[in-house]
N, C-alpha and C positions, 0 to 999 in steps of 0.2 A: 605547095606551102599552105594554101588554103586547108586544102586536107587534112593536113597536120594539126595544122588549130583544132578543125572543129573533132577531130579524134580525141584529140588530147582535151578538149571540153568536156564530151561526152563521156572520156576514162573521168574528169573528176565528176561528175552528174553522178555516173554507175556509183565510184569509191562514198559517194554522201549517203545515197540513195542504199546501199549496202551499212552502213554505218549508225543510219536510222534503224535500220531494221533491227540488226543488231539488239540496238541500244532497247529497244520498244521489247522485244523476243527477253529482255534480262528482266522486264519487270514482270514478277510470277503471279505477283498479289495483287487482287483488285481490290480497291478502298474498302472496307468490310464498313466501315462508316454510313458509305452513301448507299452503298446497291446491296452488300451481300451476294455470296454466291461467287467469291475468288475462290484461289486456290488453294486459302488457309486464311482462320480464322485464328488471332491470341487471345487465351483469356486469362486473367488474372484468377488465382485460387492459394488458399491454403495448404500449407505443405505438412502440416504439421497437428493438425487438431482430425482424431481418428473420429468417424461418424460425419462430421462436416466437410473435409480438405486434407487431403492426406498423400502423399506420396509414398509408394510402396515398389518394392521388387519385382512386383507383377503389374504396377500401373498406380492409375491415380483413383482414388476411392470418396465417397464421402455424400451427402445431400445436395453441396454446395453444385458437386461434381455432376450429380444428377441433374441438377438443375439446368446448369450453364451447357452439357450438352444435349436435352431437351431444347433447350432457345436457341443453340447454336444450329440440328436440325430444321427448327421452323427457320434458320436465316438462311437456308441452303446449305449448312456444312454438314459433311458427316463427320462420325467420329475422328477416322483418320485425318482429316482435316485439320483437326485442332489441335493449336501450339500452345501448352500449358505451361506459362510462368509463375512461378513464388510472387506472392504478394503481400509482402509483410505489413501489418497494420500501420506502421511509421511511413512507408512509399505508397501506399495506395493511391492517392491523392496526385502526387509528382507524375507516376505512370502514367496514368490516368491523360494529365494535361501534356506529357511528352508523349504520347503515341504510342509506348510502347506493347499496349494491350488493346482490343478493341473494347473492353468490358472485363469487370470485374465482380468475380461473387466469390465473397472470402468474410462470412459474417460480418457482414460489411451493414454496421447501424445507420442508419439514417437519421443525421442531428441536423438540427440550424445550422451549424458551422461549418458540417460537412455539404452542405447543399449550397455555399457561396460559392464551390471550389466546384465542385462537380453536380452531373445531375442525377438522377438516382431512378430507374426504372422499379416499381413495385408497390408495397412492399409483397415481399414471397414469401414471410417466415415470422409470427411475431413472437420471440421469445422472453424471458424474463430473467432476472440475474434471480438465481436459488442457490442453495446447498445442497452437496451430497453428501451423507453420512451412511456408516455403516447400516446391511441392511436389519443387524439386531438392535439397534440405538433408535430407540421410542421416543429421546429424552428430546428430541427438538423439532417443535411443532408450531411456534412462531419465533420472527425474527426476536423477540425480547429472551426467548432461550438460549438466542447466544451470547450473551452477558455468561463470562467467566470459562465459557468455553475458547480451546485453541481453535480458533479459525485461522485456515488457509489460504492463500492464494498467491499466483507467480510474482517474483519482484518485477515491479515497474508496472501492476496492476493497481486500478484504483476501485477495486471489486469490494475487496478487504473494508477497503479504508471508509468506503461507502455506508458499510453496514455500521463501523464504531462510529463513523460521524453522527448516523440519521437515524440508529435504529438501536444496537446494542453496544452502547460507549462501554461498558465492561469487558469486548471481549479481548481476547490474548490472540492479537494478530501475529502469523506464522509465514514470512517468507519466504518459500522457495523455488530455485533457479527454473524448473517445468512444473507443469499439471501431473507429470506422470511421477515426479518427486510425490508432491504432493498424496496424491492414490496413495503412492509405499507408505506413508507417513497414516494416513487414516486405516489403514489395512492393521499396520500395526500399533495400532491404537495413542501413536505419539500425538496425532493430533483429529482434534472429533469433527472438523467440518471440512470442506472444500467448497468456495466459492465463487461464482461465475454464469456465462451464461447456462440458462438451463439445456441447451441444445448442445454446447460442447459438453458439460457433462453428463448427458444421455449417451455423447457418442465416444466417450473414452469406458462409462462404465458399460459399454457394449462390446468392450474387446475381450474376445474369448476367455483371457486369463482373468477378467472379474467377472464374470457374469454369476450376479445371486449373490456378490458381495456387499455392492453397495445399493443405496436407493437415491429417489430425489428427496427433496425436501418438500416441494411442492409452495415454498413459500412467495414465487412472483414480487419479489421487492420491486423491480423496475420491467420496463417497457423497452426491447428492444428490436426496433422492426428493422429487418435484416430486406437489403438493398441491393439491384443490379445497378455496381457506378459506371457511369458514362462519360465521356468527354463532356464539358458544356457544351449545349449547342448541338447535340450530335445529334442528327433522327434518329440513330439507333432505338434512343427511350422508346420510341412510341411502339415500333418493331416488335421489340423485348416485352413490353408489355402485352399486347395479343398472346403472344407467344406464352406467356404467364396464366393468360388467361385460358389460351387453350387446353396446359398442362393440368390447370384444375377440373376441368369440367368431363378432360377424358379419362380423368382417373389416374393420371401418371403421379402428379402431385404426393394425394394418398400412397400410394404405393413407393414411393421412394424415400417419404417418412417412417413407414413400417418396417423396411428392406434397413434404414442405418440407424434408428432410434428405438426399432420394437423392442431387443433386447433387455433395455435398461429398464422397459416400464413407462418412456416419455407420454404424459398426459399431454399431446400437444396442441397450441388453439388451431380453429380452423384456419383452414389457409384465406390469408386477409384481402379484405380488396383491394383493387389498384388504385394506390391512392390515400386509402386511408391509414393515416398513421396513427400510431396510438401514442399519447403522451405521456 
């Protein structure tokens, strides 16, 4: 009788002892947060803006792209490693504080408002809101030249509306549904500007079907320094930043700006310090 017990202890000792394992053996991922070096790393990107974040039939493409698996190597992953989710400019922030990416690089600004919510390893990128205009149209050379011109930019953008506030209240703002609307519209001469940052439009007018059509404007209206977001609190930042650092100094930086932006002509600033944001 004795026997019995202590078997039948030991079958449930084995059955827990089996059951942990189990349960321990399901978890694939180590916290990419604290250590790095699991077995897969998320990162948030752009699915939709070619030269920056792009999703394609052959893969995922872009600066933003390059970037985030440069850092993701310094954090231990390789390529295969990484699980690329859409990070649309509305969820960025939400992801972010739900876990569902370890980091995010999806020209992703860095404001006051966005640095209560998350914290922001960089900056990597400082670009500025310009226009693109045909590359024959001489005609607009500061922002006061677009007074009377149709200017462009996606609805639910405050790019546009930027420029008639602060700079060219005459102009004829033009709504439509994408950037790549837009492009059709300046191509054919319905409408004369496209507005936004200067790096998504380096990297749309980089796509093989415009090249040599259009240019930048070169006009730097605003400041916008482009951010690896992070959970608050995460040590990742400090990680991320070496790793930024690294990318500049070995020359990868350079080189991944010329590989998605050379085409268009991007005048781009130097790659900025960690840290310093420009206003």
């Amino acid at each position: 009788m004795k026997l019995r017990k202590v078997t039948a202890a030991s079958a449930v000792l084995l059955a827990l002892s089996v059951t942990a394992t189990a349960c321990g053996g399901d978890k694939k991922d180590d916290d990419a947060g604290s250590s790095g070096g699991g077995q897969k790393i998320t990162i948030g990107i752009k699915y939709d803006q070619p030269g920056i974040g792009q999703k394609t039939p052959q893969g995922y493409s872009g600066f933003d792209v390059d970037v985030a698996t440069y850092v993701a190597k310094k954090l231990g992953y390789n390529a295969d490693q990484i699980e690329w989710k859409e990070s649309k400019s509305a969820d960025r922030e939400t992801m972010l504080k739900r876990g569902d990416v370890d980091f995010i690089a999806a020209s992703y600004s860095i404001t006051p408002e966005r640095q209560k919510l998350v914290d922001f390893a960089g900056p990597y990128l400082l670009a500025h809101q310009d226009v693109l205009v045909r590359a024959d149209d001489s005609s607009i050379k500061s922002p006061a030249d677009l007074n009377n011109k149709k200017l462009c930019s996606v609805t639910g953008s405050t790019s546009a509306q930027n420029v008639k506030d602060k700079l060219a209240p005459k102009a004829q703002l033009q709504q439509y549904p994408t950037y790549s609307a837009c492009l059709t519209g300046l191509q054919n001469k319905v409408i004369d500007a496209l507005t936004t940052d200067d790096s998504i439009l380096a990297g749309y007018a980089s796509q093989s079907q415009f090249k040599g059509k259009f240019k930048l404007g070169g006009l730097k209206m605003t400041n916008e320094n482009y951010g690896i977001g992070v959970k608050k609190g995460s040590d990742l930042k400090d990680k991320i930043n070496k790793a930024l650092e690294a990318m500049v100094s070995d020359g990868s930086w350079d080189a991944a700006v010329k590989k998605n932006f050379g085409p268009a002509g991007y005048k781009n600033e130097p790659a900025p310090k960690i840290g310093d944001i420009k206003s």
